[in-house]
N, C-alpha and C positions, 0 to 999 in steps of 0.2 A: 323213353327218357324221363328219371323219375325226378331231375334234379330242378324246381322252380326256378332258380335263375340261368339257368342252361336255356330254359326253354323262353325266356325272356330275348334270348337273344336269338337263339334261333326263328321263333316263330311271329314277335313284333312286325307288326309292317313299318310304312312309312313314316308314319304318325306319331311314331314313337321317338322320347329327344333320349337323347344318349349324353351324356358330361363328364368330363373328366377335368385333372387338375395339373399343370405342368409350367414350371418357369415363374410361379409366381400369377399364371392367368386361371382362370377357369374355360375350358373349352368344347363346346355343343356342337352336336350335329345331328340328322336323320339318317337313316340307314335305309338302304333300297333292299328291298324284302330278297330272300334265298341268300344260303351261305357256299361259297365256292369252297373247296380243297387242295390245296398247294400238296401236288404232289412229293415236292422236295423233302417237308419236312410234316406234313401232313397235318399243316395249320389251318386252320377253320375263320374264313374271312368273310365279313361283308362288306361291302362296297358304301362309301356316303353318297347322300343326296348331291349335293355339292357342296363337299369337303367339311373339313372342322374350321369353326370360327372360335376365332378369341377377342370377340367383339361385341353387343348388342347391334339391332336391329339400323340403328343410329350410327354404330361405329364408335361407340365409347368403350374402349378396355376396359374388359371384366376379371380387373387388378384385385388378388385376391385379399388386399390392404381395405378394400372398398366394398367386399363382401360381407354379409352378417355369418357371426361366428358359429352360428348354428347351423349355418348351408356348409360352413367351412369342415365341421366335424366328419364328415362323410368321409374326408381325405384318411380318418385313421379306419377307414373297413380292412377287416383283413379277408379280403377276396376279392373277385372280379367285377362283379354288378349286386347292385344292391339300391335299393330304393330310394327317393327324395321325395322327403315328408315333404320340406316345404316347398312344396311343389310351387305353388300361386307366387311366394316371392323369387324364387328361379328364374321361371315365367316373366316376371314382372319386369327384374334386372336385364334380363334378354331384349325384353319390349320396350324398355325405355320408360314404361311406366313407374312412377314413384308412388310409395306407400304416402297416402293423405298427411300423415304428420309431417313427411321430409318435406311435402307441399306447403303445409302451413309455415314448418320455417323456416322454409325458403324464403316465403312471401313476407315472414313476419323480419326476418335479414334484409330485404330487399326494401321495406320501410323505414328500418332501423340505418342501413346508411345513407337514406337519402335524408335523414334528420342529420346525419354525423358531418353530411358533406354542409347543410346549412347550417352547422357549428365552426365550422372550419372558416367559412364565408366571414365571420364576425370574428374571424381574430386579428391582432394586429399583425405586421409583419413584424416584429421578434416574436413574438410566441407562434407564429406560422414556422420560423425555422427551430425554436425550440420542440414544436410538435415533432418537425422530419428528426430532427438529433435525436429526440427520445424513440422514435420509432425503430432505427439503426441501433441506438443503443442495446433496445431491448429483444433484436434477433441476431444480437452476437458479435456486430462490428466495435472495434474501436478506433476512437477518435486520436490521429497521431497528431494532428493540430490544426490551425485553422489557418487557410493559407491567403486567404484575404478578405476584405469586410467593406463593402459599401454600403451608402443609405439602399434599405430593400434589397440587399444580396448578399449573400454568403460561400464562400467555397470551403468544401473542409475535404482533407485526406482520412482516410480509415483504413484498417485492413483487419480481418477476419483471422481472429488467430489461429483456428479449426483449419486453415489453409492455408495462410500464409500470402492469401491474395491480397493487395492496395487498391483501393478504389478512391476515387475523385468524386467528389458529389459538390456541384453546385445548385445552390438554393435558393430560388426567386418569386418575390413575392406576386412581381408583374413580369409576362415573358412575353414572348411574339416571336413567328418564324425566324427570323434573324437572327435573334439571341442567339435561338439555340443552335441555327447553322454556324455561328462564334465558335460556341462551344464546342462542337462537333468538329469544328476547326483545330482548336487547339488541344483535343485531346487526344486528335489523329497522331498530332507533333508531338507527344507526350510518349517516351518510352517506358517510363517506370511503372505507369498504372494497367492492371490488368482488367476494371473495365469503370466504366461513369456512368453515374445516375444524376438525371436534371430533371429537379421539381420543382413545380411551379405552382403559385397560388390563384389568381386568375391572368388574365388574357387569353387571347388565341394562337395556336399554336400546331402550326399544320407540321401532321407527323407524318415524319419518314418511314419508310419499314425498320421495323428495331432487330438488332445485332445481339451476340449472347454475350458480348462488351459495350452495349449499351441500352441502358434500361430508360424509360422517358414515365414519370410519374406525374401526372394533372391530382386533380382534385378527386374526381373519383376513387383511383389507383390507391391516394393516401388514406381515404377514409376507408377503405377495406383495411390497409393496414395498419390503420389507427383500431378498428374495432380487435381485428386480428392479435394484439398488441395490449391488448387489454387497455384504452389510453381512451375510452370514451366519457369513462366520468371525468378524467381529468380535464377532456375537452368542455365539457358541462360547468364544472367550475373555472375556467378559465374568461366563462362569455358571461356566464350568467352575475 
């Protein structure tokens, strides 16, 4: 057999990871040594370890949106088997392990909202709801009006014109279990909206399990989507 990757597959034992690419995942496995012959059509098969995964080690999809572009190029080989350079990030992606930098800014995201959430702490409740409206604004909803206004609360209508969907967002600046079983109340009674978001700035606020027609945003929640949003300087000048 004089063919170098012929004999990659034939002769590999266990130990060896096998990958391909399909649906949009990437998917690995080991192969159990010796190749059988399908008499039928006189296909040359080996058997997996147990089976091809389209997962890491942890169970995170290995979404080829979420792969480096450089593992990604293998998908133009024109042939069968063929090598991976990068081998250690494969590896890596598989094992759940992350390259040191995505560590650091993780860690460096991970200090940076919990500065954003103590910006958020110090603003008053109008600029609390001007924060949520600029947030919506600026991932594509629009505001059909405001459907009513008390001291520390706001309700507003929106809808997504990419879809066509109405949403109800009520916005408070002090909440509590109850409010939100209100609200949860009368959004059940509501047939126009296709789904509600209720945020809140502090209290407590014991969560339900959330619905794909209802979204529950605290303080956390917001500061992700405040940084996300690009709206952290604006929070900065708004306290400072």
């Amino acid at each position: 057999m004089q063919n170098p990757r012929l004999r990659i597959y034939y002769e590999t034992g266990s130990d060896a990871l096998f990958v391909t690419f399909h649906g949009g995942l990437l998917y690995w496995c080991c192969a159990k040594p010796g190749v059988t012959v399908d008499p039928a059509d006189d296909t040359r098969v080996r058997q997996t370890v147990d089976g091809w995964h389209s997962t890491s080690i942890g169970g995170e999809p290995l979404r080829t949106d979420r792969l480096s572009g450089a593992l990604l190029r293998v998908q133009g080989f024109r042939g069968t088997i063929c090598a991976v350079e990068l081998l250690s990030y494969l590896l890596g992606r598989i094992n759940d392990e992350l390259p040191p930098a995505v560590t650091v800014a993780d860690e460096a995201r991970a200090s940076y909202l919990a500065a954003i959430e103590d910006l958020i702490d110090l603003l008053t409740w109008q600029d609390f709801e001007l924060l949520v409206d600029l947030i919506f604004a600026g991932s594509g909803w629009r505001r059909l009006g405001s459907l009513g206004k008390t001291q520390k609360s706001l309700d507003l209508e929106l809808q997504l014109p990419t879809t066509g969907e109405i949403a109800f967002i009520q916005v408070k600046s002090e909440a509590s279990t109850s409010t939100l079983q209100d609200y949860l109340q009368r959004f059940a009674s509501y047939d126009k909206y296709d789904r509600m978001f209720f945020a809140w700035h502090k209290g407590s606020v014991e969560r339900p399990a959330e619905s794909a027609d209802v979204v529950l945003l605290d303080r956390a929640r917001i500061a992700s989507m405040a940084l996300d949003a690009g709206l952290a300087s604006w929070l900065r000048d708004k306290v400072s």
